[in-house]
Structures are given as structure tokens and as C-alpha cells.
C-alpha positions as CSV (number, residue, x, y, z in Angstrom):
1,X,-5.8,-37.1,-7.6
2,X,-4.0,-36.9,-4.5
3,X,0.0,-38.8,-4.7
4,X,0.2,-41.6,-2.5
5,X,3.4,-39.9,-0.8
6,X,1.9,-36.6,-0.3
7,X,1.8,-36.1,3.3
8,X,-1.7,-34.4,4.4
9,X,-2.6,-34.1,8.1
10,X,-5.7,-35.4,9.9
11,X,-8.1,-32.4,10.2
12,X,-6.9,-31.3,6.8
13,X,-9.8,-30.1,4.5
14,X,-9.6,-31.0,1.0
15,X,-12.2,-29.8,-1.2
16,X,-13.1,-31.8,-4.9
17,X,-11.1,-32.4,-7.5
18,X,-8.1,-31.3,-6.0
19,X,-4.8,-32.4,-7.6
20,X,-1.5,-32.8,-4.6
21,X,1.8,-33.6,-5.9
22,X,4.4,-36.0,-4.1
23,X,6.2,-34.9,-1.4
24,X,3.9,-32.0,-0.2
25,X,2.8,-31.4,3.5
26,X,-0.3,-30.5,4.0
27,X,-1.0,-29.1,7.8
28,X,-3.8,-30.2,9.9
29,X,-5.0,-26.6,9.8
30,X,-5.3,-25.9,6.2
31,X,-8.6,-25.6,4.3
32,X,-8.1,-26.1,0.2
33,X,-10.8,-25.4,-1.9
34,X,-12.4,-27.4,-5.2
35,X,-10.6,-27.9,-8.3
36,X,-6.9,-26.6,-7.0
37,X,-3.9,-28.1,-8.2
38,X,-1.1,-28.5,-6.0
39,X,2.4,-29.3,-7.4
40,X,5.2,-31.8,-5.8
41,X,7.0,-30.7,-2.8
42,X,4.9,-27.8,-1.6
43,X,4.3,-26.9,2.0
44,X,1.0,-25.7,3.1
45,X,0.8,-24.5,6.9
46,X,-1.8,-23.0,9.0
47,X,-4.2,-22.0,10.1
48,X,-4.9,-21.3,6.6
49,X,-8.3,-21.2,4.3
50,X,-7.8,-21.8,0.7
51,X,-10.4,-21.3,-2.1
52,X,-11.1,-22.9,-5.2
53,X,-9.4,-23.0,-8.8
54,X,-5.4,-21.9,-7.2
55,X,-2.2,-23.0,-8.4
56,X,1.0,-24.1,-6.6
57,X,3.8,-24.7,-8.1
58,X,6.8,-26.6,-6.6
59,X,8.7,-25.4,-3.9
60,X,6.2,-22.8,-2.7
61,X,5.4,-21.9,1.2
62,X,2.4,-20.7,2.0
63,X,1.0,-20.2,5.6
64,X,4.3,-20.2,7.2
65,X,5.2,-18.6,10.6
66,X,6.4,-14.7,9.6
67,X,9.6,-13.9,9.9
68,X,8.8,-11.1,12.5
69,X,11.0,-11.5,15.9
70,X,7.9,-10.2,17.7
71,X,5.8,-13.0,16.7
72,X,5.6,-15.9,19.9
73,X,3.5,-18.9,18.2
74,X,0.0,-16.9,18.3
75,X,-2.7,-18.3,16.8
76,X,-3.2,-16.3,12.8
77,X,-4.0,-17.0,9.7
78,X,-4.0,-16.7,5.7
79,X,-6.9,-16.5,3.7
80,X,-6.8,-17.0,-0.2
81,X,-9.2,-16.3,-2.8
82,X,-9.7,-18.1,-6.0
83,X,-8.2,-18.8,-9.1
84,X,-5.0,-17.3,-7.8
85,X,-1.5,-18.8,-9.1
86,X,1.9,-19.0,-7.1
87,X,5.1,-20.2,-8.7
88,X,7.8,-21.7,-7.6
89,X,9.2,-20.9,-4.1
90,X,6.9,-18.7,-3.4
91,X,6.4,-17.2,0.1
92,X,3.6,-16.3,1.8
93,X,3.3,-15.4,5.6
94,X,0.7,-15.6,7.8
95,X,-0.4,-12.6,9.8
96,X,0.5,-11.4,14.0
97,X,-1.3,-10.1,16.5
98,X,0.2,-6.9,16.4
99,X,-2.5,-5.8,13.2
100,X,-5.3,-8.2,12.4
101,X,-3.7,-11.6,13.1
102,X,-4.5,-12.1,9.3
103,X,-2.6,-12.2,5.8
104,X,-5.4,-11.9,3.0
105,X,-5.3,-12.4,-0.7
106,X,-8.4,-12.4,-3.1
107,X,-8.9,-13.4,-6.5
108,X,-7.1,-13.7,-9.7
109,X,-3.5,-13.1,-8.5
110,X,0.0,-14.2,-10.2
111,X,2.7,-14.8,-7.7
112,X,5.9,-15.0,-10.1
113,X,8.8,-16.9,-8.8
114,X,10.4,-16.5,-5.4
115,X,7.4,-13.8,-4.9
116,X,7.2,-13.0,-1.2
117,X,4.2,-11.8,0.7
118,X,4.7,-10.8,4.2
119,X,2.9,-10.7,6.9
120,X,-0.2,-9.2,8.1
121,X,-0.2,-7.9,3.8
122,X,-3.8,-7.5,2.4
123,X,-3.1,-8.2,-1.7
124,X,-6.7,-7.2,-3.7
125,X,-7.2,-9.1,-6.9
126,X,-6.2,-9.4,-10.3
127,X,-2.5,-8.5,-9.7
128,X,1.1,-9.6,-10.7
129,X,3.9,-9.7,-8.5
130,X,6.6,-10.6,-10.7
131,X,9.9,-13.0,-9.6
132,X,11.5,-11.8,-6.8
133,X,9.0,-9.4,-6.3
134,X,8.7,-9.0,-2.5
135,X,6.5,-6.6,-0.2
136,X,6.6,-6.1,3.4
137,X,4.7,-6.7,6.8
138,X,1.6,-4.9,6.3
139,X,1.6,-3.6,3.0
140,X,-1.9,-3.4,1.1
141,X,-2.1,-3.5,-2.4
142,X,-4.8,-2.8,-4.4
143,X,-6.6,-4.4,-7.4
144,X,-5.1,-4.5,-11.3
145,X,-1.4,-3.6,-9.4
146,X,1.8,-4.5,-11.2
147,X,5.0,-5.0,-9.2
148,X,7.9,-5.3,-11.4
149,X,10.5,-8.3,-10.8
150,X,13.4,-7.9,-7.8
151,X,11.3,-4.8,-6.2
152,X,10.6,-4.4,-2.9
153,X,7.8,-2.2,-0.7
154,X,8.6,-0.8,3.0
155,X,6.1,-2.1,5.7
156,X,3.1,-0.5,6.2
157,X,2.8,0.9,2.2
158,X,0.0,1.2,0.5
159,X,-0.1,0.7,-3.2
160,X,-2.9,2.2,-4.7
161,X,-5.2,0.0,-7.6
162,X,-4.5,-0.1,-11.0
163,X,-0.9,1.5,-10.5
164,X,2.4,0.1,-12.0
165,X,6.2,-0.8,-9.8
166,X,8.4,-1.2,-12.6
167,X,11.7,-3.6,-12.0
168,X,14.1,-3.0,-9.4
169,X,12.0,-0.3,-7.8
170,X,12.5,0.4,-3.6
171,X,9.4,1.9,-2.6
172,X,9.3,3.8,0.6
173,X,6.0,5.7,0.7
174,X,2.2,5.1,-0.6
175,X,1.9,5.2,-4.5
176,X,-1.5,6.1,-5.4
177,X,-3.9,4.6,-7.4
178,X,-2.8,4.2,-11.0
179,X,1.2,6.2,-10.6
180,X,3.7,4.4,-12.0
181,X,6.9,4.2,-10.2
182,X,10.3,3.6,-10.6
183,X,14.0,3.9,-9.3
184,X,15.5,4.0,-5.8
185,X,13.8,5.3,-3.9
186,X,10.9,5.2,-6.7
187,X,9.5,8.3,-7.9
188,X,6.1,8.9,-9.8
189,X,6.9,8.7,-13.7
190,X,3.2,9.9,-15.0
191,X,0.3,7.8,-15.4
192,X,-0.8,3.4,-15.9
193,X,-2.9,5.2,-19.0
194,X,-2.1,1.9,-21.0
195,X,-3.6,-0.4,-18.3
196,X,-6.2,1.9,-17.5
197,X,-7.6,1.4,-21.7
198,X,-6.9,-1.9,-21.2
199,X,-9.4,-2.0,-18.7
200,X,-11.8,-0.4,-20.8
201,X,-11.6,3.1,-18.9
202,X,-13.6,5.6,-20.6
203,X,-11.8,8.4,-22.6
204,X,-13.1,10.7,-20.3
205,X,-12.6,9.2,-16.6
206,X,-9.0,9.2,-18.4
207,X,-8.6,13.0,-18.7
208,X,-9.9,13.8,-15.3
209,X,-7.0,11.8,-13.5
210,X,-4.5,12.9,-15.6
211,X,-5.5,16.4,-14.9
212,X,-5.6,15.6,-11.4
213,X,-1.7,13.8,-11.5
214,X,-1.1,17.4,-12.9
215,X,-2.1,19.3,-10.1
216,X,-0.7,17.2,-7.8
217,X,2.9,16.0,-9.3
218,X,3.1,19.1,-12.2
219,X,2.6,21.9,-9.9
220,X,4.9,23.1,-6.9
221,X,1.4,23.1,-4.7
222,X,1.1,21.2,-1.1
223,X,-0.9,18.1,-1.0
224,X,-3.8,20.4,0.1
225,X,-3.8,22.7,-2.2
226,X,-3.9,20.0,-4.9
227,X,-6.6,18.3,-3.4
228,X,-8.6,21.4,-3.2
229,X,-7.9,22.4,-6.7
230,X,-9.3,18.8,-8.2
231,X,-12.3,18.8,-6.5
232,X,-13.0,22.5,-8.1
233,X,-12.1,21.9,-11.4
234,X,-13.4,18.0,-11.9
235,X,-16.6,16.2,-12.0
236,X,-15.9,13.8,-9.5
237,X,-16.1,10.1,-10.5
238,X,-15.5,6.9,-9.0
239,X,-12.5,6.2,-10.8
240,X,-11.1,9.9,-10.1
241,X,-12.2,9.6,-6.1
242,X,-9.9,5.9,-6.4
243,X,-7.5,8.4,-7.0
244,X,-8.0,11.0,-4.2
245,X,-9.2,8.7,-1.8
246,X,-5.5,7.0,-2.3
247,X,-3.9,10.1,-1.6
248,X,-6.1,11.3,1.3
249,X,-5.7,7.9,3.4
250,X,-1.8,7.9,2.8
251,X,-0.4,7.3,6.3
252,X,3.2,7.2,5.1
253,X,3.0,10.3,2.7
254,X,2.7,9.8,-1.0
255,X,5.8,9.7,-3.2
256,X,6.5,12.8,-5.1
């Protein structure tokens, strides 16, 4: 399973079943879960932990030193769920000191093509960055996120679950949970209903957040005020307080 010219380190960790293609690297510091599959001429770095079930495609960093100048040769890492797949030349950056010392990726992810995660980013599970999509040092992103191909997030964003980046978007503040976004700089154009029924949202969990995008992109109210009005008009749920909550721990300011 493993090609006799792969290159892998002593004090690698290879887990079961794992396939590695020729010409790879494989660092001494890198820790690959069961039943992955690892394409030719893939470079795997660390310190980095790797679960089980991924997919690497040719070409594809992962683990690498981050391209920040502050960054001296500390000791930080990347962690990787399962079941995740990364195409080819993909990117992915291990973390500095300077926030947690740690780049962190769950479950179920699709890196596109020349996809780049940066450092220190935290990317939740079951999303798509598609090719070229690229996100910044310290960006979290949460789960069921779409970033559309050759778009790119400003450090220290937050992208709120379930919400959609459509192509070629430049985003510059937080977008909160389910928004969709566009343009550049993106702006909020209405509501991910589509994913949100694909994900088996109820009907009614549906009309509470798009009342509550009203009140807060509809109405020429402050942040505050919007806030306020929400939480007297709705019957708060845990798919309307993803929503609030989103908007309430925005650092950056939301887009508007």
C-alpha cells in the first residue's frame, strides 16, 4: 500500500490501510490515520495529526511553515479530522504562537483545487472551499459553509455556519450564520434558504431567521436595536440563536 519511493520519516505514524503514492514526503512529525489515501508527490509536514478516511491528491501541502514573517521556527501544529478531501495543490498551514499555535480542521471537508487554508484557521465540518478558494490567518469557519471558487476572507473573519461566499467574493467583515454573500467587498444578498431545506430545516425554524435577517439587513435599525427586536418578536431556537450568537460575537463587525 505504501510505494516503494515514497519517502516517509522515522517517527512517522502510519495508521492501517493507508495508501502513499510515489514521490511523497512524509515528515517525522506527522501522524496519518487508518484507511487514508495519499496520492503521488504530496508533502506532508509537521507537527501534524491526521485522522482517518482523508484524501490527498497530488501536489498538495499540508502542514507547512505559514507564510507569516512573524513566525521564527516555533513549535505548532495541524490537526485534521476525518473523511476530509484535499485536491490538488492544496495548501494548508500550520498555526503560530501568536493565537493558539494550532491550525484545526474537522470532518467531512472538500478542499477544491489550489484551496489555501492559512494559518492559525479553525475550518468546522462538512464544508466546500472551492478552487482557488483561499481564507486568511485566523479565520474560523463554521459547519455546512460554502466558499465559492477564487474568493478570499481577511484575517481574523468569522464565517458563520451554514452560510454561502459565492465566486469571486472579497470578504472583509464576519458573515453570519446562513447570509449569503457576494461582490467586492461582499455584501449580504438574503438568505442560504436552499441549503438550509437541504439540511432538513423545519419550515418553521426557516421563518424565524428570515424574519430575523429582516430586522437586521431590511430595516435602517443599529445592530442593537435589531437584536432587541428578534428576541421580542421570536421564539428563540437553536438554529435562530446560531444566528444571533453569530452576530453578537462578531469582533470585525458584520457585513451590511
Amino acid at each position: 500500500m505504501i510505494h516503494p519511493q515514497a519517502i516517509i520519516e522515522p517517527g512517522a505514524v502510519i495508521g492501517k490501510n493507508v495508501t502513499i503514492g510515489p514521490w511523497t514526503y512524509i515528515a517525522s512529525s506527522v501522524e496519518i490515520g487508518d484507511d487514508c489515501e495519499i496520492s503521488s508527490h504530496v508533502i506532508i509536514n509537521g507537527p501534524t495529526k491526521i485522522g482517518k478516511g482523508n484524501r490527498i491528491f497530488q501536489f498538495a501541502s499540508i502542514g507547512e511553515d505559514c507564510q507569516d514573517l512573524k513566525y521564527a521556527g516555533e513549535k505548532t501544529e495541524l490537526i485534521i479530522g476525518d473523511n476530509n478531501t484535499f485536491r490538488e495543490c492544496c495548501t494548508i498551514h500550520r498555526g503560530t504562537i501568536q493565537d493558539n499555535s494550532l491550525t484545526q480542521i474537522g470532518s467531512d471537508n472538500l478542499f477544491m483545487a489550489y484551496a489555501h487554508v492559512a494559518h492559525d484557521c479553525m475550518v468546522e465540518d462538512n464544508c466546500i472551499m472551492a478552487n482557488n478558494a483561499s481564507i486568511a490567518g485566523h479565520v474560523h469557519v463554521g459547519s455546512h459553509v460554502i466558499i465559492g471558487g477564487m474568493s478570499g476572507v481577511h484575517q481574523f473573519c468569522h464565517i458563520g455556519a451554514h452560510s454561502f461566499i459565492a465566486a469571486n467574493a472579497l470578504v472583509l467583515k464576519d458573515v453570519p450564520a446562513y447570509v449569503m454573500a457576494s461582490g467586492h467587498p461582499a455584501k449580504p444578498f438574503g438568505l442560504n434558504t436552499e441549503g438550509m431545506k437541504r439540511r432538513g430545516f423545519a419550515s418553521e425554524s426557516i421563518l424565524s431567521i428570515k424574519r430575523a435577517y429582516k430586522e437586521v439587513y431590511r430595516k435602517k435599525q443599529s445592530i442593537e436595536d435589531a437584536l432587541s427586536a428578534i428576541t421580542e418578536q421570536s421564539i428563540v431556537t437553536s438554529e435562530l440563536e446560531l444566528f444571533t450568537n453569530s452576530i453578537k460575537n462578531s469582533t470585525r463587525g458584520i457585513i451590511r
